[in-house]
C-alpha positions as CSV (number, residue, x, y, z in Angstrom):
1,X,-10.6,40.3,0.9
2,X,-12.2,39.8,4.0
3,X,-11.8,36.8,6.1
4,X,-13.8,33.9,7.2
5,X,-14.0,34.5,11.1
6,X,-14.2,31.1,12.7
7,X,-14.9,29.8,16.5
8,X,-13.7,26.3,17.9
9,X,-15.5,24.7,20.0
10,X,-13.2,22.5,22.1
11,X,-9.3,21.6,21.5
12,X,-8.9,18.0,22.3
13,X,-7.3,15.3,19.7
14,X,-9.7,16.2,16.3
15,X,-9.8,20.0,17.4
16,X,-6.0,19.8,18.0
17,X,-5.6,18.6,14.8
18,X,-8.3,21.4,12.9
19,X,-6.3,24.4,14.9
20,X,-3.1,22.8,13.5
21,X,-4.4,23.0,9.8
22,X,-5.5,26.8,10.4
23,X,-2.3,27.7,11.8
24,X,0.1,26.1,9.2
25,X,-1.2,26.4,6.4
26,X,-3.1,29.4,6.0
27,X,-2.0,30.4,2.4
28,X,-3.2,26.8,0.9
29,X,-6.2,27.3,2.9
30,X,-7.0,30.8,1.6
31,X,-6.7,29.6,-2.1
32,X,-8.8,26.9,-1.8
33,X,-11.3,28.7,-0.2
34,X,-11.3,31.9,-2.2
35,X,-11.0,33.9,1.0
36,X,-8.8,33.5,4.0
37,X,-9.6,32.1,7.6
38,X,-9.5,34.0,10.7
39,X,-9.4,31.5,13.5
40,X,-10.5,34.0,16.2
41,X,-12.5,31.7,19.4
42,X,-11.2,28.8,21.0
43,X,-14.0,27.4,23.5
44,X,-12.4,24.8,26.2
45,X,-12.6,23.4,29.4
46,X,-9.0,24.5,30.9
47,X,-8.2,27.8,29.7
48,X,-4.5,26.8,31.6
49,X,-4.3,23.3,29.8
50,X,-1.0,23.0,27.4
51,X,-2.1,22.6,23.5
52,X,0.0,21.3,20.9
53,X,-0.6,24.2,18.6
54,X,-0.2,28.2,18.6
55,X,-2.9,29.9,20.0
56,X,-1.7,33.5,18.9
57,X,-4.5,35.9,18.4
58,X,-7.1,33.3,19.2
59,X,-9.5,34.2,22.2
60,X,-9.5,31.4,24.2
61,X,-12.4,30.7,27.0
62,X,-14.8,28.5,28.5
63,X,-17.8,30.8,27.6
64,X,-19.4,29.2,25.0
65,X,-21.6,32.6,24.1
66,X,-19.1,35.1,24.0
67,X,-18.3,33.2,20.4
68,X,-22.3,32.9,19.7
69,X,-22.6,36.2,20.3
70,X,-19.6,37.4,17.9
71,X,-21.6,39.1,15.1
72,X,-17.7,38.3,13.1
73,X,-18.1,34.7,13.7
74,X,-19.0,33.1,10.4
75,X,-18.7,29.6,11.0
76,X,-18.4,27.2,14.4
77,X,-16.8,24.1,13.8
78,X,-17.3,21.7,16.9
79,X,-15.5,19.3,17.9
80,X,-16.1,18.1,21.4
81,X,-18.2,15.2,20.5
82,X,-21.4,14.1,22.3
83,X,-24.6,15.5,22.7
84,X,-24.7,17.2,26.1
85,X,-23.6,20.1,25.3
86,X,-22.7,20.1,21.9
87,X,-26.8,19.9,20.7
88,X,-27.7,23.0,22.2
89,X,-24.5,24.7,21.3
90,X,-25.0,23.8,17.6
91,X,-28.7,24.6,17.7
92,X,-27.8,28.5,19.5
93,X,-24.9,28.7,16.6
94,X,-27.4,28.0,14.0
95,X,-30.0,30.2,15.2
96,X,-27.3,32.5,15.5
97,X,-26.5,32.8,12.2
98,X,-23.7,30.5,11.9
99,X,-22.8,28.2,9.6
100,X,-22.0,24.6,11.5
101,X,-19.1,22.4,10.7
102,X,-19.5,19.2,13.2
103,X,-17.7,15.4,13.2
104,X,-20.3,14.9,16.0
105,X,-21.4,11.6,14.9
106,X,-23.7,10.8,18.1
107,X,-25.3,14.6,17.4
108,X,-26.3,13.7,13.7
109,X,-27.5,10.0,14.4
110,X,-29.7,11.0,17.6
111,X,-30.7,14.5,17.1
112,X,-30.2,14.8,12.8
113,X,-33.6,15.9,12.0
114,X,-33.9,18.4,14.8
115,X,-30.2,20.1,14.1
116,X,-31.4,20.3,10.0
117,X,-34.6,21.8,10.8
118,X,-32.6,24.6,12.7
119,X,-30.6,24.7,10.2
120,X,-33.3,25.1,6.9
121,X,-35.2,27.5,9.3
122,X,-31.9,29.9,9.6
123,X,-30.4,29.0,6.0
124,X,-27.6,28.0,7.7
125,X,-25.8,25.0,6.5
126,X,-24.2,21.6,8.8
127,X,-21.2,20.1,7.5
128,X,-20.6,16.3,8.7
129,X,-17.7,15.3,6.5
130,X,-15.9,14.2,9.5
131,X,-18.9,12.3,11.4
132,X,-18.1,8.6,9.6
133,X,-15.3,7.1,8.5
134,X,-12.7,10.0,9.4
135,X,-10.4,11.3,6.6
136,X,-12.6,9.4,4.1
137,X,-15.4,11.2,1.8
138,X,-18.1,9.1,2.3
139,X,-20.6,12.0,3.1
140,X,-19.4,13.4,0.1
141,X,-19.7,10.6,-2.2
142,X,-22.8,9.3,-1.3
143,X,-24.4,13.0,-1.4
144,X,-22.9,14.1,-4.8
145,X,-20.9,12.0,-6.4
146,X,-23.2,9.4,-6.3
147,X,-26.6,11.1,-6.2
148,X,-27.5,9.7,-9.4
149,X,-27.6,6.0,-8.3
150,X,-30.1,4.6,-5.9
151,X,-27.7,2.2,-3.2
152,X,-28.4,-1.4,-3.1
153,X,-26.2,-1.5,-0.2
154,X,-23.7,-1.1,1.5
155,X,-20.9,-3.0,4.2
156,X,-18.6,-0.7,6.1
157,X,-15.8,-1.1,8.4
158,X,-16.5,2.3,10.6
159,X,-14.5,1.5,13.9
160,X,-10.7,1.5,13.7
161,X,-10.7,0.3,17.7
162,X,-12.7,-3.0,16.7
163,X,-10.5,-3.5,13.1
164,X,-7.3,-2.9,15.7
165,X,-8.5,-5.5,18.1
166,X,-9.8,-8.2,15.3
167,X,-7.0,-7.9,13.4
168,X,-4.6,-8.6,16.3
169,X,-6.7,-11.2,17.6
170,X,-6.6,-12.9,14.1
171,X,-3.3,-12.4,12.9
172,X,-1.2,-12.8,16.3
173,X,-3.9,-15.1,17.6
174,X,-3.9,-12.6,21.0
175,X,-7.4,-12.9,23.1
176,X,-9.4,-10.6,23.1
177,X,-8.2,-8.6,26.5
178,X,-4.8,-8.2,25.2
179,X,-5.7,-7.2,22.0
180,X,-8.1,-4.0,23.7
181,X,-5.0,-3.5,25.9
182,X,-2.6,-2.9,23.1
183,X,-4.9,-0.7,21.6
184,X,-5.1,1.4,24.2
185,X,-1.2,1.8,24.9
186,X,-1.5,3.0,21.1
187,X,-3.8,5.7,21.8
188,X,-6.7,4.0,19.3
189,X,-9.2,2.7,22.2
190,X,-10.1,5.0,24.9
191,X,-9.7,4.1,28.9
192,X,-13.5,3.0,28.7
193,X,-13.7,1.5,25.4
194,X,-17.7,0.5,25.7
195,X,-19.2,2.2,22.9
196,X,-16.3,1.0,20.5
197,X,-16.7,-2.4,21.4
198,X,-20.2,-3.1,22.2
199,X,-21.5,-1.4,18.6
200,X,-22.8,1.7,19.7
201,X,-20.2,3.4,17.8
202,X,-20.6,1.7,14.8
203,X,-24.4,1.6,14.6
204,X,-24.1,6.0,15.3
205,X,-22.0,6.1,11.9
206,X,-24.7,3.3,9.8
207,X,-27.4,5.9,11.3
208,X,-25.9,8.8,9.3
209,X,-25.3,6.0,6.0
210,X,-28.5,5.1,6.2
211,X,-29.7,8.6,5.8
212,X,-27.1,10.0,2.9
213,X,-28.0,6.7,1.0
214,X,-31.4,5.8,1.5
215,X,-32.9,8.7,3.2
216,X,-33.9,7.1,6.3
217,X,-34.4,8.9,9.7
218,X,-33.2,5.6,11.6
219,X,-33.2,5.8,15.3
220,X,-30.3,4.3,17.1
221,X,-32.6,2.0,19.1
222,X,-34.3,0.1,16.2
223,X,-30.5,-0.7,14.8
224,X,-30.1,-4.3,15.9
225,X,-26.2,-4.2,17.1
226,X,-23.6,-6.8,18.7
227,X,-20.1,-6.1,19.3
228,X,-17.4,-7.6,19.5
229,X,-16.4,-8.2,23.2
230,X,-18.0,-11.4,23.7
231,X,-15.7,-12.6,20.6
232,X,-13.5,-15.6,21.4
233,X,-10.5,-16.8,19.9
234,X,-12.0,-19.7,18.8
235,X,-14.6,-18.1,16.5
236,X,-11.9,-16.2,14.8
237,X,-9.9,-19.7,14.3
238,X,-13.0,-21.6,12.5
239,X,-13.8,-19.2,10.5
240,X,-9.8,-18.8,9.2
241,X,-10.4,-22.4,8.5
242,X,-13.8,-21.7,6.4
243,X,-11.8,-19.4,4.4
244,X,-13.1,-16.3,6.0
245,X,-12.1,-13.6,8.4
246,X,-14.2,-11.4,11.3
247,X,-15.0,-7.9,10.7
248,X,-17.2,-5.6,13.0
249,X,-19.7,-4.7,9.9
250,X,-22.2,-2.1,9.5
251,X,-24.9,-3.5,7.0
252,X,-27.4,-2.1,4.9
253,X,-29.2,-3.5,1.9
254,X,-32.5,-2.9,0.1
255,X,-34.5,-5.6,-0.4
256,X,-38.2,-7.0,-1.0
257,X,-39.0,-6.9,2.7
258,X,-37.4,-3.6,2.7
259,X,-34.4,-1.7,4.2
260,X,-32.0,-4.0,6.4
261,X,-30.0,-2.8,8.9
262,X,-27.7,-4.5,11.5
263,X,-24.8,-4.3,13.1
264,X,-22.6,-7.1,13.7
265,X,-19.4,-9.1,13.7
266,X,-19.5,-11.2,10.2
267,X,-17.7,-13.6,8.5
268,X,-16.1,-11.4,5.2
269,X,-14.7,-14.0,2.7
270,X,-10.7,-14.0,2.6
271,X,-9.4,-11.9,-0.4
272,X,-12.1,-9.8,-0.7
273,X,-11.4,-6.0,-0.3
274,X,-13.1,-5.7,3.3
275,X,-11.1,-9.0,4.4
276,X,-7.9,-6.9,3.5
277,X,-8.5,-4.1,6.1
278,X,-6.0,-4.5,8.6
279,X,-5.4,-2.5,11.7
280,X,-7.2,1.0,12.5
281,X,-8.3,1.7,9.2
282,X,-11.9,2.2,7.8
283,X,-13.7,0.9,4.4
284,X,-16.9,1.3,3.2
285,X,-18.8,-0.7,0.2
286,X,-21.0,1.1,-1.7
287,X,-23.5,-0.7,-4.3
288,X,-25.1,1.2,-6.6
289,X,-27.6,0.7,-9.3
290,X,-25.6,2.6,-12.2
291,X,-21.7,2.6,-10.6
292,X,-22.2,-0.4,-9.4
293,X,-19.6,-1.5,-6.5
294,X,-17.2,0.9,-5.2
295,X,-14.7,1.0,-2.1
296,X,-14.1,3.8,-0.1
297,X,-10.7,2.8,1.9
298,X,-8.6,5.3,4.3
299,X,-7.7,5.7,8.2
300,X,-11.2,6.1,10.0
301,X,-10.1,8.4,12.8
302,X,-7.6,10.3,14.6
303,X,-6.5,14.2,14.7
304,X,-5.5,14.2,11.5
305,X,-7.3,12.1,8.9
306,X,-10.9,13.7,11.0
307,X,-9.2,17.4,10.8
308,X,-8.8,16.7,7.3
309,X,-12.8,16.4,7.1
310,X,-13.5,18.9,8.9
311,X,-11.6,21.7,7.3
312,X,-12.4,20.5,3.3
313,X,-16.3,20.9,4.8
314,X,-14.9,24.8,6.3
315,X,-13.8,25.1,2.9
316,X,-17.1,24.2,1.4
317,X,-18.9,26.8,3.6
318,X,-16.7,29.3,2.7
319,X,-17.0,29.0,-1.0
320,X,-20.7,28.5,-0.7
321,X,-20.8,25.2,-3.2
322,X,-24.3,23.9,-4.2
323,X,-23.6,20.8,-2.5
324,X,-23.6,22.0,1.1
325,X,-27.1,24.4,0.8
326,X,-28.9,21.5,-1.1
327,X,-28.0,19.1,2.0
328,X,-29.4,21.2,4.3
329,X,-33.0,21.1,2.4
330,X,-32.8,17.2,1.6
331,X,-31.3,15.7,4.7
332,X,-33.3,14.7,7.9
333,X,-36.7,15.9,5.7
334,X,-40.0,15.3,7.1
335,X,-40.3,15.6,3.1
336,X,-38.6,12.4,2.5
337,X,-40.6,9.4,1.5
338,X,-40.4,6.9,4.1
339,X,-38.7,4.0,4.4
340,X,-39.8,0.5,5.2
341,X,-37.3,-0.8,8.1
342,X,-37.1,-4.8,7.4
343,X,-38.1,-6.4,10.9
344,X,-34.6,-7.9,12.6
345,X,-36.4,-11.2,12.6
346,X,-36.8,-11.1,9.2
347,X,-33.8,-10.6,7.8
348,X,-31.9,-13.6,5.8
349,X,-28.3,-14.0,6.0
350,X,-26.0,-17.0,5.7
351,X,-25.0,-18.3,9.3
352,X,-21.9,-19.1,10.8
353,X,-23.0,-21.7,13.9
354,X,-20.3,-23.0,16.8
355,X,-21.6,-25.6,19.2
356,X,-20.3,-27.6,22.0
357,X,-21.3,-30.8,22.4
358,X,-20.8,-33.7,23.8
359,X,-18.5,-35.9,21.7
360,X,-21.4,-39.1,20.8
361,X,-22.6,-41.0,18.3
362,X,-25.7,-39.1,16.6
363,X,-25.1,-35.7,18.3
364,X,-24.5,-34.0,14.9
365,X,-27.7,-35.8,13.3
366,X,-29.7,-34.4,16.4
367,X,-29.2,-30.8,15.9
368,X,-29.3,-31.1,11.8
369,X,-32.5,-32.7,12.6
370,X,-33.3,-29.3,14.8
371,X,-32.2,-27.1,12.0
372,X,-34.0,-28.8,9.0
373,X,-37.1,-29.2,11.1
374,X,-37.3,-25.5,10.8
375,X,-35.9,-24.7,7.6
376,X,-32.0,-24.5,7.7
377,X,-30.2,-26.1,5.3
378,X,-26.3,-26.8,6.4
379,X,-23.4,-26.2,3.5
380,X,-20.6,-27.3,5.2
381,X,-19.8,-28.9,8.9
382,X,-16.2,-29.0,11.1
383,X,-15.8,-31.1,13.9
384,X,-12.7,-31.3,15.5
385,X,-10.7,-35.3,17.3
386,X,-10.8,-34.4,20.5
387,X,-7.6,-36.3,21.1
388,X,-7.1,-40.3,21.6
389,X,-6.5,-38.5,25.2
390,X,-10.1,-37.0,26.1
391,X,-11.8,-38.4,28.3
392,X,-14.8,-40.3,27.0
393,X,-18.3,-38.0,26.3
394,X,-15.8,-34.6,27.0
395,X,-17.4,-31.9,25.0
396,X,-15.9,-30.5,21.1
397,X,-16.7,-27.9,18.9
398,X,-19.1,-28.1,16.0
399,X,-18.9,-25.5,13.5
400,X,-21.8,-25.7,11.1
401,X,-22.2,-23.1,8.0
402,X,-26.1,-22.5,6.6
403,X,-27.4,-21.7,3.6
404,X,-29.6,-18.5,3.9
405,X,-31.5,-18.7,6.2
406,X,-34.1,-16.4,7.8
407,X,-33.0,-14.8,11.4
408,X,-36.7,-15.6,13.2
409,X,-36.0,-19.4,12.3
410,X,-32.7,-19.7,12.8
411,X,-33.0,-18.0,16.5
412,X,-36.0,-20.7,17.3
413,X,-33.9,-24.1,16.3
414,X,-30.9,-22.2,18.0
415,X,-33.3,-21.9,21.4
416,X,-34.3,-25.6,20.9
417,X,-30.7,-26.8,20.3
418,X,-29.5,-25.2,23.4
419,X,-32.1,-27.2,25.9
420,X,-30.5,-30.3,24.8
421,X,-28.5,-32.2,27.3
422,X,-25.8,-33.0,24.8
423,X,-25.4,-29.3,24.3
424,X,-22.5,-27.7,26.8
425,X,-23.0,-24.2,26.0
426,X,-24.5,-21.6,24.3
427,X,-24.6,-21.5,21.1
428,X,-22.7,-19.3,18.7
429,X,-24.6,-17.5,15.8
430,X,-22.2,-15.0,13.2
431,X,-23.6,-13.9,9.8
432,X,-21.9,-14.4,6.8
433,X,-21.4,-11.7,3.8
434,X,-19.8,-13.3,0.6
């Protein structure tokens, strides 16, 4: 039977982890797929570099077209992540002839529609299982599984660095710079962790969501993101008192104003499933209008959980399953009705306030005056003694939860509250999902 011919493009931790897979076990491999794999290009930067897996009869090189020109190469899975190069090496694989395997999230989320219509022009299919949530089959799910439900929305925990950090920060009380330091020790936050921490991460990943569940070409720009590094210990602390915990969230929900999208840390209610995710693991929500809610719950990244991904989508290309081709024609369609993005400002949400002000008589009935002026109704309020010790007038936290409220009208009593003189600092604003 003859093989599957395969090139890598780049060995680093996921391609480290695919090569191992290929290598050891071949004979599971070949019976899931039907055929076996021939694993015969490695692409890389240091030819000379030591890997952590057998390179025997695999070509390796930093020519990227001596694999695109193989007329044996079947399939290219990359792995190098990025756009610059990887874009115009996926798009010369495609046009090649080649069937693409990719956990490229930032590829899919910036350049999705131009990599598909490659990819319908050639007949060629692009496999993403890998791009969100690592090891878990969201991609799958959401394009099969559930295909017969329209989503009502979804909340996802997408960022194992961030869940790391918040969970440390929450459970060991550590601030947030130790926190980011012990995850890097442990290998999950890189030496610049900017794009885990600031959101960009996360909003790549509710990019691709957004597309497998509502059909939405959504451009990373118009995705209203916040990380977590301006997180302080204290948020975490009132909101344990509230009965909630802090979660990096990537949101999605239909509603009458249309499709809402943000990414943000929120409040998750304590005993809820996406409360419970601890550590570097992933979960993503899924409402549906016929399942109705589902959890999707598994470790989010790393060499092996991602090479899992990556090789079940090889596996799909290589047994040619009506899944994969009928992505290909759907996904990133200028066919596609479009979708109605709700305006940020427009978006209602329960609120999660901090203040500090001064510790006075009437303080509290100043800014509930602010917020009911323009149409925020408070649930619950926490103001912490200062101490029989503090020094008379010495500012104290305020925590103040809303009802819904919407974002345009909460941001304009925020503004106002802040110009007060009793008012020591900026305020703090967190959605809330219940």
């Amino acid at each position: 039977m003859n093989p599957v011919t395969i090139g890598l493009i780049g060995l680093g931790t996921v391609g480290t982890g695919v090569a191992r897979l290929l290598t050891e076990h071949p004979d599971r491999l070949a019976r899931r797929a039907g055929r076996p794999f021939r694993w015969k290009w490695a692409v890389v930067r240091d030819p000379a570099k030591a890997r952590g897996v057998a390179l025997e009869g695999v070509q390796v090189t930093t020519d990227v077209g001596q694999l695109l020109d193989d007329p044996e190469v079947e399939v290219v899975i990359e792995t190098m992540g990025g756009t610059d190069p990887a874009l115009g090496y996926v798009l010369a694989a495609l046009a090649a002839g080649k069937h693409v395997v990719t956990a490229n999230k930032a590829l899919l989320a910036e350049h999705g529609a131009e990599v598909f219509a490659r990819a319908r022009a050639a007949g060629r299919a692009v496999a993403f299982e890998g791009s969100v949530g690592g090891g878990i089959p969201i991609v799958q799910a959401l394009g099969v599984a559930l295909a017969a439900n329209q989503v009502q929305s979804l909340a996802a925990i997408v960022n194992g660095t961030c869940n790391f950090i918040l969970t440390r920060m929450t459970e060991e009380g550590l601030p947030y710079e130790e926190a980011l330091r012990q995850a890097q020790q442990l290998g999950y936050a890189e030496a610049d962790p900017t794009l885990d921490v600031d959101g960009t991460d996360t909003a790549h990943k509710l990019a691709i969501l957004a597309q497998l569940a509502f059909e939405a070409d959504v451009r990373l720009e118009v995705i209203p993101r916040q990380g977590i590094d301006r997180l302080q210990l204290a948020d975490l602390k009132y909101a344990g008192e509230l009965g909630y915990v802090i979660k990096l969230l990537a949101l999605a929900k239909l509603s009458a104003a249309g499709l809402e999208l943000r990414v943000a840390p929120t409040l998750v209610r304590r005993g809820t499933p996406l409360a419970e995710v601890r550590g570097p693991y992933n979960a993503i929500r899924v409402v549906g209008d016929a399942v109705g809610d589902t959890l999707f719950y598994g470790r989010g990244a790393g060499a092996m959980p991602t090479a899992s991904a990556v090789i079940a989508d090889l596996i799909d290309v290589a047994t040619g399953r009506a899944g994969l081709p009928s992505r290909s024609r759907t996904l990133w369609s200028e066919s596609a009705p479009p979708v109605c993005l709700t305006p940020p400002s427009q978006i209602q949400s329960r609120y999660h306030l901090r203040f500090t002000i001064a510790d006075r008589p009437g303080v509290l009935a100043q800014l509930a005056q602010i917020l009911g002026d323009h149409g925020i109704s408070i649930a619950s309020v926490i103001q912490h003694d200062p101490g029989d010790d503090a020094p008379a007038d010495s500012p104290v936290p305020l925590v103040i939860m809303t009802h819904h409220a919407i974002q345009a009208d909460l941001h304009a009593a925020l503004e106002e509250i802040d110009r007060l003189g009793v008012v020591h600092a900026p305020s703090v604003c967190l959605g809330v999902e219940d």
